[in-house]
DOMAR-828697 format. One record per residue: residue number from 1; residue in one letter; x, y, z of N, C-alpha, C, O, CB in turn. Coordinates in steps of 0.001 Angstrom, whole numbers, plus 500000, padded with zeros to 6 digits. Glycine has a CB too. Layout:
N
<rec num="NUM" residuo="A" n_xx="X" n_yy="Y" n_zz="Z" ca_xx="X" ca_yy="Y" ca_zz="Z" c_xx="X" c_yy="Y" c_zz="Z" o_xx="X" o_yy="Y" o_zz="Z" cb_xx="X" cb_yy="Y" cb_zz="Z"/>
...
***
This chain:
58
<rec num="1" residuo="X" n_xx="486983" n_yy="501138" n_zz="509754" ca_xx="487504" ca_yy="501894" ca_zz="508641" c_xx="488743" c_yy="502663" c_zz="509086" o_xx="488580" o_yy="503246" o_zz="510157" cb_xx="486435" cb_yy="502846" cb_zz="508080"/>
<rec num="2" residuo="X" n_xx="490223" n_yy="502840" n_zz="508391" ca_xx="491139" ca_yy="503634" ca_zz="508485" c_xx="491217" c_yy="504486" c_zz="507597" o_xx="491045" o_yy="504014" o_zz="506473" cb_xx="492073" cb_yy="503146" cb_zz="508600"/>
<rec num="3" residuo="X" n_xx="491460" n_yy="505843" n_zz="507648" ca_xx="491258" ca_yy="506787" ca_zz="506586" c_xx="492979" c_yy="506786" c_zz="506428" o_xx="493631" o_yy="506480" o_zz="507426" cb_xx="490300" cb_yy="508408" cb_zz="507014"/>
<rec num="4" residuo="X" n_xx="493798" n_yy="507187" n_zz="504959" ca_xx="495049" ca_yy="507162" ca_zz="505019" c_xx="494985" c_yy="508359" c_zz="505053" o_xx="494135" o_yy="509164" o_zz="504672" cb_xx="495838" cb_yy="506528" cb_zz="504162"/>
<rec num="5" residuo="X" n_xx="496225" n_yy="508472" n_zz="505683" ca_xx="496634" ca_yy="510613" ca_zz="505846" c_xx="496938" c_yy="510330" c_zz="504314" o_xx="497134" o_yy="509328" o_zz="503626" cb_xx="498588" cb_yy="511588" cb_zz="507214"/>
<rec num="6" residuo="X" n_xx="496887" n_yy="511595" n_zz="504132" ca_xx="497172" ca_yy="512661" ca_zz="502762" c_xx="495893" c_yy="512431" c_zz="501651" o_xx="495597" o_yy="512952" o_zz="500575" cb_xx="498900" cb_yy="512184" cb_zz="501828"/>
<rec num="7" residuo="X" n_xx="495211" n_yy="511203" n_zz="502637" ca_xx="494160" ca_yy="510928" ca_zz="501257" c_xx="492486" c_yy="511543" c_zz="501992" o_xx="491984" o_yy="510832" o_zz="502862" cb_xx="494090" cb_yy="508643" cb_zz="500722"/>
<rec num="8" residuo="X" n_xx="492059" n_yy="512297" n_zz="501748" ca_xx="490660" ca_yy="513373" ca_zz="502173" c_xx="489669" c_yy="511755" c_zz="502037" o_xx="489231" o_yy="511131" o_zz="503004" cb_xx="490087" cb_yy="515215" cb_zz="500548"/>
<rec num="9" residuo="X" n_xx="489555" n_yy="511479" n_zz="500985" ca_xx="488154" ca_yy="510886" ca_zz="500494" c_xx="488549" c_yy="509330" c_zz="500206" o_xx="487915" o_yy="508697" o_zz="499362" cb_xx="487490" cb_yy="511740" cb_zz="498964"/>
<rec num="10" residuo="X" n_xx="489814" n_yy="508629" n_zz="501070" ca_xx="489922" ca_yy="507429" ca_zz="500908" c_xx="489516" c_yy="506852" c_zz="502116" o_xx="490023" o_yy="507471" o_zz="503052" cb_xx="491102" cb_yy="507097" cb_zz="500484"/>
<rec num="11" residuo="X" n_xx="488795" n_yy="505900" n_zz="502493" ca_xx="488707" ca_yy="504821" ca_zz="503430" c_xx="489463" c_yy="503422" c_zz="503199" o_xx="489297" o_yy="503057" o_zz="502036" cb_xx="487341" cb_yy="504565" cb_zz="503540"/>
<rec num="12" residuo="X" n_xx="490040" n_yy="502760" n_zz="503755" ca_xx="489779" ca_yy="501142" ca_zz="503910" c_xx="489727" c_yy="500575" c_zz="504904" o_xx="490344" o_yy="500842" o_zz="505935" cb_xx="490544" cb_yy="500384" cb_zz="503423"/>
<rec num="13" residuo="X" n_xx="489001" n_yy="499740" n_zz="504722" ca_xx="488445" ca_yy="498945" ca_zz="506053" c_xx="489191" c_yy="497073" c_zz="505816" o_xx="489370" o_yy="496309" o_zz="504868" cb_xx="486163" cb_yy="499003" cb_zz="505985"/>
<rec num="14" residuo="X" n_xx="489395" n_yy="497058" n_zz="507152" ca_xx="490086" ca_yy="495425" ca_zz="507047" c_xx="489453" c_yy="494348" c_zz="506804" o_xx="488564" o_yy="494016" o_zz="507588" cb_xx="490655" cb_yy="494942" cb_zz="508155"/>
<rec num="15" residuo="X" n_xx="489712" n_yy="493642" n_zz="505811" ca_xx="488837" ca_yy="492622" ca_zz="505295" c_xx="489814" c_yy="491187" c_zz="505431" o_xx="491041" o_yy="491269" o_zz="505473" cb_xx="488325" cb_yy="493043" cb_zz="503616"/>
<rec num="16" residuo="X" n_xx="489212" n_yy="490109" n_zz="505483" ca_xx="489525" ca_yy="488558" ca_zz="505121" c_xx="490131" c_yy="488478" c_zz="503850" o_xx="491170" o_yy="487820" o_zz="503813" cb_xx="488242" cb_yy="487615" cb_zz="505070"/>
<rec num="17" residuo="X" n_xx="489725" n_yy="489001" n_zz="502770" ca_xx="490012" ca_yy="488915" ca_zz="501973" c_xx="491249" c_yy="488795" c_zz="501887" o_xx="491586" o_yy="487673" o_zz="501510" cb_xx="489559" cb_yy="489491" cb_zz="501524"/>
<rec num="18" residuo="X" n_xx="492338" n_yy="489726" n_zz="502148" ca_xx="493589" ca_yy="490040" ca_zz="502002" c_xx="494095" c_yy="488604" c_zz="502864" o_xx="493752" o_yy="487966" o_zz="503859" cb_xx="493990" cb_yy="491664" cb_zz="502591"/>
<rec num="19" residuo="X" n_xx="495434" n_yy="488543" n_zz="501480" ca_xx="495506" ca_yy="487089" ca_zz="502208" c_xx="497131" c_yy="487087" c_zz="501750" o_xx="497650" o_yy="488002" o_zz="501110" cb_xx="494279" cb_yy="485556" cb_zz="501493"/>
<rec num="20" residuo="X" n_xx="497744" n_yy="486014" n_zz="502153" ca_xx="499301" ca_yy="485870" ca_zz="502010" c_xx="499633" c_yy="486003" c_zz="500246" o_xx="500650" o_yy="486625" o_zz="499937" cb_xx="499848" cb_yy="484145" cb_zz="502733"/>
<rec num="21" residuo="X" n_xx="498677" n_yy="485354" n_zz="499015" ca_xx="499199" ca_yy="486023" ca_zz="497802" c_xx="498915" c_yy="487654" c_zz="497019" o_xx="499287" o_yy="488106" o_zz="495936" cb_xx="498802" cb_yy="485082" cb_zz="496929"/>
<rec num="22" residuo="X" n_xx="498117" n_yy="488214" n_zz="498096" ca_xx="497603" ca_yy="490122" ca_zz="498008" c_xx="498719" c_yy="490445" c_zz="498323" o_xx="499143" o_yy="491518" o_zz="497895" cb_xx="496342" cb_yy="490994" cb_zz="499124"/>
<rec num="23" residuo="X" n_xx="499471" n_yy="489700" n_zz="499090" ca_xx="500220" ca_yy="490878" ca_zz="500414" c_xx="501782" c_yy="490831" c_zz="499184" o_xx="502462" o_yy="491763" o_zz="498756" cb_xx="500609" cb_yy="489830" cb_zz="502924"/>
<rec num="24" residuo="X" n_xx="501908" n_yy="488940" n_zz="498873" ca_xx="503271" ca_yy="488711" ca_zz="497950" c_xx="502917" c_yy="490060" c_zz="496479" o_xx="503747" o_yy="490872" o_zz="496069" cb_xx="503315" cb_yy="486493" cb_zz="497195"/>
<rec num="25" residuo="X" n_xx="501756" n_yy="489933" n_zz="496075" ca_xx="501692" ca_yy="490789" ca_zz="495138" c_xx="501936" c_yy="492367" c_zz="495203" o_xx="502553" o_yy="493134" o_zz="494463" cb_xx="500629" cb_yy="490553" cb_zz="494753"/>
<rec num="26" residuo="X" n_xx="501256" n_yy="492538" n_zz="496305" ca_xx="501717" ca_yy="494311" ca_zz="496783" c_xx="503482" c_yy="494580" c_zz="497388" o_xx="504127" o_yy="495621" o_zz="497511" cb_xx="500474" cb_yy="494844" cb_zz="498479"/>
<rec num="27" residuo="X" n_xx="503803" n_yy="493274" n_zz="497639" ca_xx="505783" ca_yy="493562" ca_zz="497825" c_xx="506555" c_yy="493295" c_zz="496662" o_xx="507783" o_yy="493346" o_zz="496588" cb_xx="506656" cb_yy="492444" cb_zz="498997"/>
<rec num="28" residuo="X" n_xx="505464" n_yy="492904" n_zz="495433" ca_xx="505933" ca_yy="492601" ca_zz="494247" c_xx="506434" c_yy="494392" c_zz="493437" o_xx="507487" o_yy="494885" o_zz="493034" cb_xx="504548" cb_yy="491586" cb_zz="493434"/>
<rec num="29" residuo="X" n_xx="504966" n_yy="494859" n_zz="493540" ca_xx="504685" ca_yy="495815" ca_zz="492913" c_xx="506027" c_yy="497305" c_zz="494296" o_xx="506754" o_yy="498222" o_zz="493913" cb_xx="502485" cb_yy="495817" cb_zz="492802"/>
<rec num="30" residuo="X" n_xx="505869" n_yy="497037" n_zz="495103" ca_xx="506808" ca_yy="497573" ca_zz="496285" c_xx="508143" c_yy="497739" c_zz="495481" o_xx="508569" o_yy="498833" o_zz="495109" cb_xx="506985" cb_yy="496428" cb_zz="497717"/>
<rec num="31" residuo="X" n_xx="508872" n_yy="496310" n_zz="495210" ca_xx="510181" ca_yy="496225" ca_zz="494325" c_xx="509885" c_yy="497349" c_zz="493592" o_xx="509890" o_yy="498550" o_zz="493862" cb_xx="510468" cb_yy="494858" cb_zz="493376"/>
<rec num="32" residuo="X" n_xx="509573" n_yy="496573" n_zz="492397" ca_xx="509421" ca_yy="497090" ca_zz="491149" c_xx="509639" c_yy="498983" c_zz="491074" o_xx="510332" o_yy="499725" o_zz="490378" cb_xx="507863" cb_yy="496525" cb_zz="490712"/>
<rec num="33" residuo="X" n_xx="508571" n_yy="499212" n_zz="492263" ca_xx="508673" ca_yy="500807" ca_zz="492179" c_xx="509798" c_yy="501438" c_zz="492817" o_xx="509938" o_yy="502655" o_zz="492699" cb_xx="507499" cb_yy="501464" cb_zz="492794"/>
<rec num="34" residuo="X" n_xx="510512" n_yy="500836" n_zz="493395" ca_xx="511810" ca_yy="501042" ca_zz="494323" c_xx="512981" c_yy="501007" c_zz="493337" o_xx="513982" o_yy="501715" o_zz="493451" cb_xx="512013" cb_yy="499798" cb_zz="495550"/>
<rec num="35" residuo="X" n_xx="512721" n_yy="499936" n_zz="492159" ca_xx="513993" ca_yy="499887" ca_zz="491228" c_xx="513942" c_yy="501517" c_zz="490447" o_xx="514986" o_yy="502129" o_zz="490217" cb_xx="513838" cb_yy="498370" cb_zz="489914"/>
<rec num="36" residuo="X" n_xx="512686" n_yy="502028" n_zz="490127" ca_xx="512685" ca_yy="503266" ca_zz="489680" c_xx="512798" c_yy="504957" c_zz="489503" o_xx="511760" o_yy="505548" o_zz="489800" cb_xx="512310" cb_yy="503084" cb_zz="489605"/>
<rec num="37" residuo="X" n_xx="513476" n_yy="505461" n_zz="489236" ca_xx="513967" ca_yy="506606" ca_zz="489930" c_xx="513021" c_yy="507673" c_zz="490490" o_xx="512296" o_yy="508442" o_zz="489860" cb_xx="514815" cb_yy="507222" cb_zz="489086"/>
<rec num="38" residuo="X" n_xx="513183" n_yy="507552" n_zz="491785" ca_xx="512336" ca_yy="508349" ca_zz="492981" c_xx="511695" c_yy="509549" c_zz="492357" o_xx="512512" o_yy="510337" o_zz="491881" cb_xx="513328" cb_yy="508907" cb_zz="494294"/>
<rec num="39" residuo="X" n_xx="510458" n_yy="509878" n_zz="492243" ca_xx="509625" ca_yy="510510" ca_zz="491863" c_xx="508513" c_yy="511045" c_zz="493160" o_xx="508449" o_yy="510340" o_zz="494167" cb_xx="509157" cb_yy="509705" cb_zz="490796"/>
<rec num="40" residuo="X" n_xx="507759" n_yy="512169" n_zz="493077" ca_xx="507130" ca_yy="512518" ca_zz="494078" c_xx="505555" c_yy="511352" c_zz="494475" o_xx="504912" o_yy="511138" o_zz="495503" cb_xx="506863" cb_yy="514120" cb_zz="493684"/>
<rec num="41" residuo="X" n_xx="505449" n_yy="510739" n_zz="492739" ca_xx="504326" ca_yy="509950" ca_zz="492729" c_xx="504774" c_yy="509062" c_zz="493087" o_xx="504123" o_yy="508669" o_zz="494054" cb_xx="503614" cb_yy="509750" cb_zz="491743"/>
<rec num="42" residuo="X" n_xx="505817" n_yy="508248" n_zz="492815" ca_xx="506168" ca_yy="506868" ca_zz="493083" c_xx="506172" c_yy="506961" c_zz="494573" o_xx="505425" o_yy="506330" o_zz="495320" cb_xx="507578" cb_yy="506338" cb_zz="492406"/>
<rec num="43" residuo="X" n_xx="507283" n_yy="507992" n_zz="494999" ca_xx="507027" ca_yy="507969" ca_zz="496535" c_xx="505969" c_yy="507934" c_zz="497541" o_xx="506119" o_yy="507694" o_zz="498739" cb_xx="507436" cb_yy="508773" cb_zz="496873"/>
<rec num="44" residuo="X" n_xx="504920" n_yy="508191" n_zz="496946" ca_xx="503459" ca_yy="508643" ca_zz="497370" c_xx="502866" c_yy="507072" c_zz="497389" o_xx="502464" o_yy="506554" o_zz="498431" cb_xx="502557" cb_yy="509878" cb_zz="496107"/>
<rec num="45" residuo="X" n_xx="502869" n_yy="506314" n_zz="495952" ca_xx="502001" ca_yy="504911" ca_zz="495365" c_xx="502762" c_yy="504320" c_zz="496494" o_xx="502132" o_yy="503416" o_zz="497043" cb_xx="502223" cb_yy="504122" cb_zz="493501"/>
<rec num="46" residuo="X" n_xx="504461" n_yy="504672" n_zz="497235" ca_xx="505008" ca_yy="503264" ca_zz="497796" c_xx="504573" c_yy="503591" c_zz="499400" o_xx="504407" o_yy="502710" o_zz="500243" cb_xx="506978" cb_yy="502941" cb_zz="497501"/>
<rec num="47" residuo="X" n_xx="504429" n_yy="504964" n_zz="499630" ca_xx="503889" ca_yy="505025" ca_zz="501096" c_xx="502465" c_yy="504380" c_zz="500753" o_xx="502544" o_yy="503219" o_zz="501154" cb_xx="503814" cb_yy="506733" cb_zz="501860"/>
<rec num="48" residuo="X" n_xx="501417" n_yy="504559" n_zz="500292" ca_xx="500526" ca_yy="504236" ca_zz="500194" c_xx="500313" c_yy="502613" c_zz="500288" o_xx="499350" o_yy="502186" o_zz="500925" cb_xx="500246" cb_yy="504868" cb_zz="499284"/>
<rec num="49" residuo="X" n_xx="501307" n_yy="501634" n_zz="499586" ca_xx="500970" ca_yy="500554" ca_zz="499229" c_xx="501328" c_yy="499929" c_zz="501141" o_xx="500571" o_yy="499293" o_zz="501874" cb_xx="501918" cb_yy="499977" cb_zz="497645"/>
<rec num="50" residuo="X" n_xx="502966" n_yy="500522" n_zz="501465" ca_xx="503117" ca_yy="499966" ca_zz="503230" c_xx="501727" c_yy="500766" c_zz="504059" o_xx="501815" o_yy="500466" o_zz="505250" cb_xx="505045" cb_yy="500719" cb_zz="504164"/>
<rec num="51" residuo="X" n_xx="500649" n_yy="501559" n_zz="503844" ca_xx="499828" ca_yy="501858" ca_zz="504586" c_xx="499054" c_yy="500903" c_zz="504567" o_xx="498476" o_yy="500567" o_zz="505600" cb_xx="499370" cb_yy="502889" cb_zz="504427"/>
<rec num="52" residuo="X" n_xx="498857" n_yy="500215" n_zz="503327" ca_xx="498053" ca_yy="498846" ca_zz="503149" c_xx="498343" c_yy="497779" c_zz="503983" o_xx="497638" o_yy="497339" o_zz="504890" cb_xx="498216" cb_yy="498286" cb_zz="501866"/>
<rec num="53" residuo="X" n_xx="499510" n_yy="497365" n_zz="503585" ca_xx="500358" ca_yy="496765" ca_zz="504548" c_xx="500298" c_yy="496719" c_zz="506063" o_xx="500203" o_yy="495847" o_zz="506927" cb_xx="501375" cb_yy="497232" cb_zz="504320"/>
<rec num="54" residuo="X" n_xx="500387" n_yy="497928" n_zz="506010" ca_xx="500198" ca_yy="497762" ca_zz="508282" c_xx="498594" c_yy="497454" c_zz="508353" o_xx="498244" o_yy="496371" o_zz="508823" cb_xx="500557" cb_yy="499951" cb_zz="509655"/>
<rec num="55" residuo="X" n_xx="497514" n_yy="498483" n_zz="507849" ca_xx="496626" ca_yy="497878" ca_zz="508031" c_xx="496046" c_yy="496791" c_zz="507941" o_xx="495134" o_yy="496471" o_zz="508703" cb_xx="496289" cb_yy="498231" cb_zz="507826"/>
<rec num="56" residuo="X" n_xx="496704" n_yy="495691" n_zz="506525" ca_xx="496261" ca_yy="494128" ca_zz="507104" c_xx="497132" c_yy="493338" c_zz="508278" o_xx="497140" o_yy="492150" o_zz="508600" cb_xx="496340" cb_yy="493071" cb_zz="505802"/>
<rec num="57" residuo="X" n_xx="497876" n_yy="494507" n_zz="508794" ca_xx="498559" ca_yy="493472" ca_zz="509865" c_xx="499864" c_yy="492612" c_zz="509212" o_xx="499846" o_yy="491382" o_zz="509271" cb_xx="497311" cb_yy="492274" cb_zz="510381"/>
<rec num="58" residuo="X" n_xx="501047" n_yy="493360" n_zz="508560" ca_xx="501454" ca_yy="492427" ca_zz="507485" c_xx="503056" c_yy="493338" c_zz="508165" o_xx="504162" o_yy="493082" o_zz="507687" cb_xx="500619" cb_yy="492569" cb_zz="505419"/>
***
């Protein structure tokens, strides 16, 4: 299990699951929030989504 900083009560743990079209979909959603003007949340959803990211090894 990796706990993400800033998050108290989140875990994820590395699974099989995550696979080369999770990873295209989460750099999908990555864009998308990058085209939009920088916000404290957006900034937060896009650190969050590359924390995903390193943890599958990606």
């Amino acid at each position: 299990m990796v706990k993400l900083k800033g998050f108290d009560n989140v875990e994820l743990k590395k699974e099989k699951i995550m696979n080369v079209g999770s990873i295209a979909r989460i750099n999908q959603v990555i864009d998308l929030l990058r085209e939009l003007e920088p916000t404290e949340e957006i900034n937060q959803c896009l650190e969050l989504l590359e924390e995903v990211k390193k943890i599958e090894g990606w």
